[in-house]
NUZAZA-972944 format. One record per residue: residue in three letters; y, z, x of N, C-alpha, C in turn. Coordinates in steps of 0.05 Angstrom, whole numbers. Layout:
# NUZAZA-972944
  aa    n.Y    n.Z    n.X   ca.Y   ca.Z   ca.X    c.Y    c.Z    c.X
 ALA      Y      Z      X      Y      Z      X      Y      Z      X
...
***
This chain:
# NUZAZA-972944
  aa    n.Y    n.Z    n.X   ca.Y   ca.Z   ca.X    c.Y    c.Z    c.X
 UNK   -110   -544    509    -88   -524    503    -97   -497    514
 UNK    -77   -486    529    -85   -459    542    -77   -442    517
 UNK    -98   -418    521    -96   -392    505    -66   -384    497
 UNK    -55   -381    516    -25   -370    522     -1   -384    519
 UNK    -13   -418    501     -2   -436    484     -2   -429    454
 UNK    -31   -425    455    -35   -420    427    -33   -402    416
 UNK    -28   -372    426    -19   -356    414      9   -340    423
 UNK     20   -342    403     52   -344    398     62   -321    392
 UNK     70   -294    405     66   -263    399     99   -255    397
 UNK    106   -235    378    138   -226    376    139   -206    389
 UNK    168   -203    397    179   -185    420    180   -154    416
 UNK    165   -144    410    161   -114    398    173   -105    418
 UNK    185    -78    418    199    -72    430    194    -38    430
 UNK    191    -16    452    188     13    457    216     14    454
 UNK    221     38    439    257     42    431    261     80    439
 UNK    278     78    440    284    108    439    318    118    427
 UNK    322    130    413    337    126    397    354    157    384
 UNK    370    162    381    379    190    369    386    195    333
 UNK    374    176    328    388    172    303    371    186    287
 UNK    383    195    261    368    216    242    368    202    217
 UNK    344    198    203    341    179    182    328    187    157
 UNK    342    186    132    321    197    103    303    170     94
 UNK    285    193    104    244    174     91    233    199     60
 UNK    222    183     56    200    188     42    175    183     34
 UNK    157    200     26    133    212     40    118    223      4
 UNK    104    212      2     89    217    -29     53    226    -21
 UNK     50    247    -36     25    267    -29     10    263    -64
 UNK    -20    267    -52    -33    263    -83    -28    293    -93
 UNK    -30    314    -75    -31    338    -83     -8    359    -68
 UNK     10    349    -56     30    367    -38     20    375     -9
 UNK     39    375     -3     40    385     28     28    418     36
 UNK     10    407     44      3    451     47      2    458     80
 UNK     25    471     88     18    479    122     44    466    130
 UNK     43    457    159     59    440    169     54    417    170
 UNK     68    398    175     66    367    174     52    363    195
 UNK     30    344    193     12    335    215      7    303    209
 UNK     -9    288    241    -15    266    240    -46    256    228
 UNK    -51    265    200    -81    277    191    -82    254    170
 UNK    -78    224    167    -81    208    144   -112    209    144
 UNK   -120    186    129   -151    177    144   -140    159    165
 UNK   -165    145    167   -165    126    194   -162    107    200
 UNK   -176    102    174   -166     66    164   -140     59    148
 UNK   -110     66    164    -88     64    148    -74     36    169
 UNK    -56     21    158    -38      1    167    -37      5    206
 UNK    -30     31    205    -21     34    240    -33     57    250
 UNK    -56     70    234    -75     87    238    -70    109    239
 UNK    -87    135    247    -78    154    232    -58    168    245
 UNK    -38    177    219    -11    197    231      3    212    194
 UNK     16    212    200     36    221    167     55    190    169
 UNK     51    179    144     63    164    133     86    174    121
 UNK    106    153    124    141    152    112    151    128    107
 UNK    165    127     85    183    106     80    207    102     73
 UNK    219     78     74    243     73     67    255     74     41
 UNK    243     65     21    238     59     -1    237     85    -17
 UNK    242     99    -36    227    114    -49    211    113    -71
 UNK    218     89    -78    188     79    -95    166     74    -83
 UNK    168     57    -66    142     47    -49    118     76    -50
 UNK    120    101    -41    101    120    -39     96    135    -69
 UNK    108    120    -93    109    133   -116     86    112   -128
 UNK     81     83   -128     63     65   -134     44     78   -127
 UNK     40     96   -102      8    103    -87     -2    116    -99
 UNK     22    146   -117      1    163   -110      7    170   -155
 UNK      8    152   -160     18    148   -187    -10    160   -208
 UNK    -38    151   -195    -57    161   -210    -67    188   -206
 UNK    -51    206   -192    -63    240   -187    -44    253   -208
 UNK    -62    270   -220    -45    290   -239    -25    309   -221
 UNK    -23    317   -196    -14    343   -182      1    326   -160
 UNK     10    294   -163     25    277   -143     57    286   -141
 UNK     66    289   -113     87    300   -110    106    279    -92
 UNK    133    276    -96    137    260    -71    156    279    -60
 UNK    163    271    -31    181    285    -10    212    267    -11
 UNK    228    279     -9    253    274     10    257    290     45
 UNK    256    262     66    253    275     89    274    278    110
 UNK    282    288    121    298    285    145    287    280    165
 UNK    290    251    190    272    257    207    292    256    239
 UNK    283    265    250    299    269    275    295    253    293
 UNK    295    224    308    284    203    321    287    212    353
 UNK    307    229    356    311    236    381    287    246    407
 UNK    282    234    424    274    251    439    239    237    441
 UNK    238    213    426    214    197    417    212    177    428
 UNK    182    168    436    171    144    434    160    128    420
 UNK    177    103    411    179     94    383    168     64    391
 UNK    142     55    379    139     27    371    155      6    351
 UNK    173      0    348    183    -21    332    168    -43    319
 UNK    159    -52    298    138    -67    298    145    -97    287
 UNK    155   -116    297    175   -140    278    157   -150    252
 UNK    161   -163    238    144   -180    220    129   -202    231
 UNK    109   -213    227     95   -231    243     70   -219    253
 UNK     60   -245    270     29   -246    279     29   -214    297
 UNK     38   -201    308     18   -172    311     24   -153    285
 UNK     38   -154    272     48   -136    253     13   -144    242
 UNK      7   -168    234    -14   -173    222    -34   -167    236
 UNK    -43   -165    258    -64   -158    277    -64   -135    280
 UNK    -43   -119    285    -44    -84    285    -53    -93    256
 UNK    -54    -90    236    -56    -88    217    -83    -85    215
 UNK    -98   -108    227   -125   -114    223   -149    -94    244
 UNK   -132    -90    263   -146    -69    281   -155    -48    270
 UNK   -121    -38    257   -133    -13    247   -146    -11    222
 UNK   -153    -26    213   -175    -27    190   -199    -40    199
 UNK   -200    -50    221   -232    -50    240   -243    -79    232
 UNK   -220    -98    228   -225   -122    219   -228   -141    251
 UNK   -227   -120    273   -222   -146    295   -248   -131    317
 UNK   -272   -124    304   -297   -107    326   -307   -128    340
 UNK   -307   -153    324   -332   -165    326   -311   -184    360
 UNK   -296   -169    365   -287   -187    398   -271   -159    404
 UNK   -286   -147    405   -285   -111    417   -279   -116    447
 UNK   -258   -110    462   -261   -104    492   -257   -141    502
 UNK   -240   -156    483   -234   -188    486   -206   -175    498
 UNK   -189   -186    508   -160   -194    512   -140   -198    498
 UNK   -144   -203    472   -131   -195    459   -133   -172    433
 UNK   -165   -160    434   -168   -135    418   -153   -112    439
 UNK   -165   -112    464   -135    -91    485   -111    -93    484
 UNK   -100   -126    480    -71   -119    479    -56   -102    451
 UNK    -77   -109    431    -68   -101    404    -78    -70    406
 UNK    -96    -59    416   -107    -33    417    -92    -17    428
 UNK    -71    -29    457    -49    -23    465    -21    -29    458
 UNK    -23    -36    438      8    -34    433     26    -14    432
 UNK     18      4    427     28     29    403     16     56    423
 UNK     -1     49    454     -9     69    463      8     81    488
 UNK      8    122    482     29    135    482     51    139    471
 UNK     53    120    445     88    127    423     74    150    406
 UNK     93    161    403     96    177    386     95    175    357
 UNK    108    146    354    118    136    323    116    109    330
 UNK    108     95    305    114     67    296    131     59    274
 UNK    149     45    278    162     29    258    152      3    243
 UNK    145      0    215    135    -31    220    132    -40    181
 UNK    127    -58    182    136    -61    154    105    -54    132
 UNK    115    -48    110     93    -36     96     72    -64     74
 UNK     46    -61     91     20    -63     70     20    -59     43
 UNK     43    -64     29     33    -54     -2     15    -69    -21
 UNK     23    -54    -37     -1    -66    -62      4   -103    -75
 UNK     24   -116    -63     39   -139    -61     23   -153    -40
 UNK     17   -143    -12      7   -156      0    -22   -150     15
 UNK    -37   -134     -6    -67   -130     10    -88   -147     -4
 UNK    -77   -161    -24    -98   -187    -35    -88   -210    -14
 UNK    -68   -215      0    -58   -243     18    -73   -225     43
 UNK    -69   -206     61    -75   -190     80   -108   -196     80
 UNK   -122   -202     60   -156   -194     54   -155   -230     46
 UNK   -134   -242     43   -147   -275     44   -145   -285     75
 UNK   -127   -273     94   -120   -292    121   -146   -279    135
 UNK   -151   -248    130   -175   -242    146   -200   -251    142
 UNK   -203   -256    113   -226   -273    106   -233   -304    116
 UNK   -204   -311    126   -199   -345    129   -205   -364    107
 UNK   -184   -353     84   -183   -370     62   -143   -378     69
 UNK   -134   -366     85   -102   -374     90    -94   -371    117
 UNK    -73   -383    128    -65   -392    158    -49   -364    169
 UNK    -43   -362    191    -26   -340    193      6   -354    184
 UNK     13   -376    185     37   -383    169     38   -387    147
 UNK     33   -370    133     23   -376    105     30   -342     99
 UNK     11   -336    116     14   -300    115     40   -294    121
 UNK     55   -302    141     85   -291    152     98   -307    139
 UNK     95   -320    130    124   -325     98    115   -313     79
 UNK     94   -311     66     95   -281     43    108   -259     57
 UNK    101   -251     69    113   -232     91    138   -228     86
 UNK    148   -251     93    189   -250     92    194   -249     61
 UNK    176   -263     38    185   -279     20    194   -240      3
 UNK    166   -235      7    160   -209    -14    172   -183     -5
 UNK    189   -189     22    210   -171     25    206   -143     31
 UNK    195   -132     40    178   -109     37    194    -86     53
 UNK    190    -56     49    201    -43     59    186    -37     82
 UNK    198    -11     95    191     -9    126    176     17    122
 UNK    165     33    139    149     54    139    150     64    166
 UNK    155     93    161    153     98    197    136    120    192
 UNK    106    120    218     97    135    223     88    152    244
 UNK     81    179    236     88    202    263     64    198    273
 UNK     54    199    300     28    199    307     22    219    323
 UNK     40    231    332     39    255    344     48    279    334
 UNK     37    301    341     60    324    332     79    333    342
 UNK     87    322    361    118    324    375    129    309    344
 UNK    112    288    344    127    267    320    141    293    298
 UNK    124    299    292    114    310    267    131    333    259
 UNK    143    345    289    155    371    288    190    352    276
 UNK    194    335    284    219    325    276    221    318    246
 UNK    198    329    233    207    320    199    211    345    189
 UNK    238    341    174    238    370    154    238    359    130
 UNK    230    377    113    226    380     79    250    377     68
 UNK    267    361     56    291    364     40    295    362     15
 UNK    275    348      3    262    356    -24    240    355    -34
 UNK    228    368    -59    205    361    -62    196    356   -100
 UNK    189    333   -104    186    333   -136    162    330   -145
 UNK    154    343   -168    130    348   -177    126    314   -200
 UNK    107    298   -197    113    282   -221    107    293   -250
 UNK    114    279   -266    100    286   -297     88    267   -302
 UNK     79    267   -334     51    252   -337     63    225   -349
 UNK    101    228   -359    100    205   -370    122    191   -344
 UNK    124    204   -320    139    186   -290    110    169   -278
 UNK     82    187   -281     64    171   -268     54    145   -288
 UNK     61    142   -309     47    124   -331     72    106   -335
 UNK     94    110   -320    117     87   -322    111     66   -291
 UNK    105     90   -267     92     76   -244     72     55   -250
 UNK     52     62   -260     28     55   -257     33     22   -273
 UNK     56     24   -296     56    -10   -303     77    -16   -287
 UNK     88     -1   -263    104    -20   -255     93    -29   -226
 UNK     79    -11   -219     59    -21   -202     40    -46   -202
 UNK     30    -54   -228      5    -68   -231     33    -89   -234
 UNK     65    -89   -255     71   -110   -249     77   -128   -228
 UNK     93   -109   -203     90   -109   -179     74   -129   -168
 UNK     45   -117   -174     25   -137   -158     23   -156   -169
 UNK     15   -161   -189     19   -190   -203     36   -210   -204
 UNK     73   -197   -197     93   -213   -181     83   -217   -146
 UNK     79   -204   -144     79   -207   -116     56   -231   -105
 UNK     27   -229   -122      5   -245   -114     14   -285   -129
 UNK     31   -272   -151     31   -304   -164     56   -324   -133
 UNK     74   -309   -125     94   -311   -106     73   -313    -80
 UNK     57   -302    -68     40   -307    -49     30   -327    -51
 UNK     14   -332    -67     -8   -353    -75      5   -381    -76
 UNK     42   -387    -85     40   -401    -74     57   -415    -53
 UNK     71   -397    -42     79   -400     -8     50   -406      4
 UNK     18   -395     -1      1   -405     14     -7   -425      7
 UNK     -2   -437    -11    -16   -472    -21     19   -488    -11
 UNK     38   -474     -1     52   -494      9     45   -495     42
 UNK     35   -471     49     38   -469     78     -3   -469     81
 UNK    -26   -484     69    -45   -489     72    -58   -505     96
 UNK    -37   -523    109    -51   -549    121    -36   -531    153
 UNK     -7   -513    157     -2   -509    171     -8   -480    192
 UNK    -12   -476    219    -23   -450    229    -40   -443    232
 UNK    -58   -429    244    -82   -414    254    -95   -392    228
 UNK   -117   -397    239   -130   -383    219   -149   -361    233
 UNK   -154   -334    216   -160   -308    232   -166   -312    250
 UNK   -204   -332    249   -219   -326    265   -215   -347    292
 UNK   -195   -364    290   -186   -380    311   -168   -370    331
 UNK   -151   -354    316   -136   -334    326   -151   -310    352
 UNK   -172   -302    335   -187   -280    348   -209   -293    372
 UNK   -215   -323    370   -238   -335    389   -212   -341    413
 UNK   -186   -348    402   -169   -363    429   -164   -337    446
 UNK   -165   -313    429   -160   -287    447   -183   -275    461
 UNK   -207   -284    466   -232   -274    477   -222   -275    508
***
């Protein structure tokens, strides 16, 4: 079986687009300055300012800081180079790159194509890592589950989207449209609805992957057919 059999890649797509869209954007401590591409390093699609679709989704994150604020954003898409990111096998590999899960075949053929995906956009589109899916995310990289196993949790657990700026062209297109301070009893309603969250989410993973066990590739087969 050739390489280029066995691995089976979705149609991501460079977009460019005029459309103006409300995200939201949750801070442990508020926004101070202008908006920049300053996360850490090790984030889903690496570092930039995170946004989402959802406005809960960034309220689960930042639920344990006393001084947690979330945003309402306007963002201006116009005028951008936008990664689209589908669900599936690279969504999961960007994924893994940028958390430094794929060194050990550094400068392989398929660590460049994934290192290049996203290089020169401005922004990525792509679905969000949450707290639902980074115990399944930390079993396929471990090779305790298949990548079809992973991409039906994927679909099953429904997840919202996230778009992030990576540039500051990006960056200059977000404005502030609101901003809320939490209290102590909005973060302590998160925090159990968070942990229930994950506990729905992992019992629903766990077992789409004991149905989908015997079928699909697994990390590190994945990563040797790409050398």
């Amino acid at each position: 079986m050739k390489n280029s059999d066995f691995l089976r890649f979705e149609e991501n797509h460079i977009m460019k687009t005029n459309q103006i869209v409300t995200l939201y954007h949750g801070s442990k401590s508020g926004i101070s300055g202008p908006i920049a591409p300053v996360s850490r390093e090790r984030c889903d699609f690496g570092k930039g300012f995170y946004m989402g679709t959802d406005r809960r989704q960034p309220l689960t994150l930042i639920c344990n800081y006393p001084d947690a604020r979330i945003y309402k954003l306007s963002v201006n898409l116009s005028e951008l180079k936008i990664l689209d990111v589908e669900v599936g096998l690279d969504w999961a590999l960007l994924v893994a790159y940028n958390r430094g899960k794929m060194e050990s075949i550094k400068h392989s053929a398929i660590y460049n194509r994934i290192a290049n995906l996203s290089k020169g956009c401005d922004m990525i589109i792509g679905y969000i890592a949450n707290d639902r899916m980074f115990v399944v995310l930390d079993r396929f990289f471990s090779g305790e589950i298949t990548d079809m196993a992973l991409i039906n949790s994927l679909s099953a657990l429904k997840l919202g989207k996230q778009y992030v700026a990576l540039t500051v062209k990006a960056c200059k297109k977000i404005k502030i449209l609101d901003e809320q301070v939490l209290t102590g009893n909005d973060r302590d309603k998160l925090k159990q609805e968070s942990e229930a969250n994950r506990l729905r989410g992992v019992a629903l993973a766990n077992e789409i992957c004991r149905k989908y066990r015997r079928d699909g590739r697994f990390f590190d087969e994945i990563l040797k057919a790409g050398e």
